[in-house]
C-alpha positions in Angstrom: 17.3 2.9 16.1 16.3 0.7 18.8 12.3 1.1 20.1 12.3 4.2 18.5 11.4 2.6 14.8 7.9 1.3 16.5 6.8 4.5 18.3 5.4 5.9 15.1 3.2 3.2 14.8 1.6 2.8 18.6 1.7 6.6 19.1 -1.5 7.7 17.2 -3.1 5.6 20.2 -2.4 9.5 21.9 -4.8 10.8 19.3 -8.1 9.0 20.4 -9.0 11.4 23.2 -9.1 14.3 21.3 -10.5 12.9 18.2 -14.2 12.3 20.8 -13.5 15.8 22.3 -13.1 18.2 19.1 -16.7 16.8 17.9 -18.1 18.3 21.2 -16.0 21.2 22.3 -14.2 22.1 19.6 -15.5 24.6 16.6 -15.7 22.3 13.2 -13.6 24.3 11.3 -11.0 24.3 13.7 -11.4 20.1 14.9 -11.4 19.5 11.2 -8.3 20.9 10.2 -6.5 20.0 13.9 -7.5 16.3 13.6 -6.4 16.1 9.7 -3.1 17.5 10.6 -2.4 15.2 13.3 -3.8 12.0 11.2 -1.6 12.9 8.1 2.1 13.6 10.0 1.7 10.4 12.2 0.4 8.4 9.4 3.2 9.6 7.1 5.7 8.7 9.9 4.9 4.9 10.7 4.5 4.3 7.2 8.3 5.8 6.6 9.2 3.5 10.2 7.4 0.6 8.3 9.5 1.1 5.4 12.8 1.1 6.9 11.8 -2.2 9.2 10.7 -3.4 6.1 14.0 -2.6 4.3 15.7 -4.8 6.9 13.5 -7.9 6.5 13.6 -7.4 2.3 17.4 -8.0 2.6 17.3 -11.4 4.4 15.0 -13.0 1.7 17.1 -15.0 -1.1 17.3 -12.9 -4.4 16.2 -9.8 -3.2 17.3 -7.3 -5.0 19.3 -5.0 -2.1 22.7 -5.3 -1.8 24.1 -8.0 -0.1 25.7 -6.0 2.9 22.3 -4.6 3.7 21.5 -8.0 5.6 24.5 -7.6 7.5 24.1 -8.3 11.4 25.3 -4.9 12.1 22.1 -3.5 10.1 19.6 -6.4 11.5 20.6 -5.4 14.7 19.4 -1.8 14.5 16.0 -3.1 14.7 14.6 -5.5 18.1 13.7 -8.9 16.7 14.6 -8.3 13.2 13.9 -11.6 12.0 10.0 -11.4 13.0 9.2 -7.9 12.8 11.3 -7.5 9.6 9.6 -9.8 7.4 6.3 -9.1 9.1 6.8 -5.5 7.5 6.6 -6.4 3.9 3.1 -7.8 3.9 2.4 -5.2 6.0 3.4 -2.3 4.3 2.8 -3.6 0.7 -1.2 -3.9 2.3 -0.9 -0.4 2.8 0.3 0.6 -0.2 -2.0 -1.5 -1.8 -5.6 -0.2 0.5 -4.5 3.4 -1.1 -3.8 3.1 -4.5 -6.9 1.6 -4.5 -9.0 4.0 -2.5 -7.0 6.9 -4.6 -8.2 5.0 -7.8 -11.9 4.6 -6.6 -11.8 8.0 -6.1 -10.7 9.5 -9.1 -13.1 7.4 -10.8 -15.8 8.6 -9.3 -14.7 11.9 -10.1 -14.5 11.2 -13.3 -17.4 9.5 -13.9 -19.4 11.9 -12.4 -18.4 14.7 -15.1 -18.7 12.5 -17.8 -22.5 12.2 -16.4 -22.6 15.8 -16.0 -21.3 16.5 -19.8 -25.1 17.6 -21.4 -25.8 19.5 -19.1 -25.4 23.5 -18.6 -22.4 24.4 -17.0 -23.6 26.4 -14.3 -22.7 25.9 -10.2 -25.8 23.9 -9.7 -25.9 20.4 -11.4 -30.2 19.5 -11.3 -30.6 15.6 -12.4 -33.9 14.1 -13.3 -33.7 11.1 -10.7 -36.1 9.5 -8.6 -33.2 8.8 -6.7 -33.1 11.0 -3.6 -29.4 12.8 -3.3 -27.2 15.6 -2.9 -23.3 16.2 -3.0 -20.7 18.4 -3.8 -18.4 17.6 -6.7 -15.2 19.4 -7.2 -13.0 19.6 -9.8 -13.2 19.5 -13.7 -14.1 22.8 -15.1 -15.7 24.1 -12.3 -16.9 22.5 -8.7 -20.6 21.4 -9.3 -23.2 20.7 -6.7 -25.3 17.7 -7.7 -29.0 17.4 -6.5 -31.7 14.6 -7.8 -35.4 16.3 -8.8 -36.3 13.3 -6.0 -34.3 15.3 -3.0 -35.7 18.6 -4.4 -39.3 17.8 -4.5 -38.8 16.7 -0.8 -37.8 20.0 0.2 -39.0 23.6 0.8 -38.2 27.0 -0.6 -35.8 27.6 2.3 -34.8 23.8 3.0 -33.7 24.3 -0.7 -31.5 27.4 -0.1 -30.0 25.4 3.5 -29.1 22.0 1.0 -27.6 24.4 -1.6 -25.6 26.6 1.1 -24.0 23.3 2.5 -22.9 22.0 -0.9 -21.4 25.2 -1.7 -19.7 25.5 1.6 -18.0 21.7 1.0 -16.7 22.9 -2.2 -15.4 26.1 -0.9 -13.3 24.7 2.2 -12.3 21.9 -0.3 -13.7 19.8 2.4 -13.2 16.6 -0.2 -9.3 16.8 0.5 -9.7 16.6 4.3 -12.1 13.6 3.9 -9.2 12.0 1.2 -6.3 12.5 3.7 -7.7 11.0 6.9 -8.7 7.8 5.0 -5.6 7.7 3.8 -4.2 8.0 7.0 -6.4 5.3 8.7 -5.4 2.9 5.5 -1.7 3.6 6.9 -2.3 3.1 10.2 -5.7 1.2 11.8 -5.3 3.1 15.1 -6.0 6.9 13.4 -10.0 5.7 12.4 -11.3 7.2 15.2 -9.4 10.5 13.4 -11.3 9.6 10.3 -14.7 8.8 11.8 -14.1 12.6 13.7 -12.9 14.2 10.4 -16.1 12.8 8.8 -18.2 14.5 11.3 -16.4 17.5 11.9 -16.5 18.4 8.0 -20.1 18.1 7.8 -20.8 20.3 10.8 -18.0 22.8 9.3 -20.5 22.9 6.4 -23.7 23.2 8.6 -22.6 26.4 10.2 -21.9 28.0 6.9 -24.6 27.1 5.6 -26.2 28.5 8.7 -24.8 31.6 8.6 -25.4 32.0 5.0 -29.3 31.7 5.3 -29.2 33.1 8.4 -31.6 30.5 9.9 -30.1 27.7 11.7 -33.9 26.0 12.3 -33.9 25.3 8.3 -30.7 24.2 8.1 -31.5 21.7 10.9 -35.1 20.6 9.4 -33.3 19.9 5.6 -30.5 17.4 6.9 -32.8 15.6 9.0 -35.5 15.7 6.1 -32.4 14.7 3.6 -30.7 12.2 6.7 -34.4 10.1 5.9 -34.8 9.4 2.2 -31.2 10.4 0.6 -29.0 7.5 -0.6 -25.4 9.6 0.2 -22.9 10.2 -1.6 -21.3 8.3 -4.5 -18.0 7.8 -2.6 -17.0 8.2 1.2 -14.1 11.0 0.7 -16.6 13.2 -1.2 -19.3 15.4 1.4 -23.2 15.5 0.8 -26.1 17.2 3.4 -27.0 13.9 4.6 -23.8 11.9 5.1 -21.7 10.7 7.1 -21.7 11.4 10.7 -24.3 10.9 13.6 -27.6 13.1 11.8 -29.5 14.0 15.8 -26.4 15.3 17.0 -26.3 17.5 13.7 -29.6 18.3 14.1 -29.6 19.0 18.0 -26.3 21.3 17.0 -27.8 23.4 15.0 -30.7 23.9 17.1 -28.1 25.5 19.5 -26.3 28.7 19.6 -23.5 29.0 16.9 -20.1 27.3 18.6 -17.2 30.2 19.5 -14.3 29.9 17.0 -11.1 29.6 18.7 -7.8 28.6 17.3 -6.6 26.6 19.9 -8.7 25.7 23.1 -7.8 26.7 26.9 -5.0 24.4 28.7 -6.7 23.6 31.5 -9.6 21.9 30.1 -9.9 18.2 29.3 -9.9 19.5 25.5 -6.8 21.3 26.1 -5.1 18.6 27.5 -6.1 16.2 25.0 -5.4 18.4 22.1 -1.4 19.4 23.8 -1.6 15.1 24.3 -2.4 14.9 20.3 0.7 17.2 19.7 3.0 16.1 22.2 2.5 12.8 20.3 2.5 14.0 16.8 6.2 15.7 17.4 7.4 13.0 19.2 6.4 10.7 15.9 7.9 13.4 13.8 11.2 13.0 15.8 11.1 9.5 16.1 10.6 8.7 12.2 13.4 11.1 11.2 15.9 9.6 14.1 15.6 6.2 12.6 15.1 7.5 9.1 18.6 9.0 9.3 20.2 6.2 11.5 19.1 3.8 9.3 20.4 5.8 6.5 23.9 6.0 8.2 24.4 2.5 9.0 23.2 1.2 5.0 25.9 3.7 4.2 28.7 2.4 6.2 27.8 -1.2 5.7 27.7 -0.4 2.1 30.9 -0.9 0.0 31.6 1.5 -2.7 
């Protein structure tokens, strides 16, 4: 395997220039699914590299419960300085594992929690709660996806502030924005260097939702006026991978966004711009992640089984 075990897990670092220049150049739609993509293959691949490194340093501890021949210097010495990085794995990847069983629990509690709260009430699209809490959010799942509003955020708005807040709910649930938000904290849990993919993603998905909600009110002034009026006295949402008008992401640039025309949707942006560079950069390092993960997944695999007796 050689150096090829750790490129996986230095090789998201090719990510970072187009996770700033999707926010700007980039239609959400198409920087939100582009970045998640790219956040989920190379965070699946350096945690499969961690696993085999961490397979090697597992079979040199006393009573572990490998086979013997697995901590054979043949196998150590498919992976540079297997005695440090080796043991180093197992904290390591059992940290990760860890971070998202716990963020995947949070999560569904939330969830669940939520509908439980939810029970009484009608079972219509629009969840209304006597709060003086000030929020908003989308919540999927259950019987049927719900947007949840406080009486508090309500009576802050206007007649067609109200219709903008709706219309962005309503477009969270129906991109299923919640699962792009899930899988790019995942990722960052997996590896620290895809955040900046996370923090992007966070953005991205909220101005995703701002220009449906646009175009379905067909007055991008009001949708502008009822983020920046919710961005001041709303609390968020409940947990970070579900969406809500006011959070996350940097509200002026929102705000200053939709006071501009609508952004051009394009599939994939022109070479030779510094977008199109970084976005080929992002890929060029996604595949060679891919290829790199399997290579050592499958060299690893060959050398257990030959060091193996059966």
């Amino acid at each position: 395997m050689g150096v090829f075990v750790f490129l996986p897990l230095v090789l998201p670092l090719t990510a970072w220039p187009i996770a700033r220049l999707a926010e700007q150049h980039l239609h959400p739609r198409t920087a939100t699914r582009l970045l998640t993509v790219v956040a989920a293959v190379m965070a699946l691949c350096s945690t499969v590299c961690l696993a085999l490194v961490m397979v090697v340093g597992t079979a040199q501890l006393p009573g572990n419960p490998l086979p013997d021949a697995w901590s054979d210097p043949e196998v150590r010495a498919a992976v540079p300085y297997d005695e440090v990085v080796g043991k180093a794995a197992i904290p390591a990847l059992c940290a990760v594992v860890a971070a998202s069983a716990r963020t995947l629990w949070r999560h569904g509690r939330v969830r669940r929690r939520a509908h439980r709260a939810l029970a009484g009430l009608p079972g219509t699209g629009v969840a209304v709660l006597p709060d003086e809490v000030p929020y908003a959010y989308a919540l999927p799942g259950g019987r049927r996806d719900r947007v949840v509003v406080s009486t508090a955020l309500l009576d802050c708005l206007e007649a067609g502030e109200r219709r903008a807040l709706f219309a962005h709910e309503r477009a969270h649930l129906a991109a299923r924005h919640h699962r792009y938000l899930l899988a790019v904290r995942l990722a960052a849990l997996a590896n620290p260097f895809l955040r900046p993919l996370r923090t992007a993603v966070s953005y991205t998905a909220e101005r995703w939702a701002d220009e449906a909600a646009a175009r379905a009110v067909g007055d991008r002034r009001a949708v502008a006026t009822a983020i920046g009026k919710a961005a001041l006295v709303s609390r968020g949402t409940p947990v970070a991978t579900l969406a809500g008008l006011a959070a996350p992401g940097p509200v002026p640039r929102r705000v200053a966004a939709l006071l501009r025309p609508a952004p051009a949707v394009r599939t994939w942006p022109p070479v030779f711009t510094s977008v199109g560079l970084a976005a080929w950069a992002a890929a060029a390092g996604t595949a060679v992640s891919a290829m790199s993960s399997a290579n050592a997944a499958v060299t690893m695999f060959l050398i257990l089984r030959a060091a193996t007796p059966f």
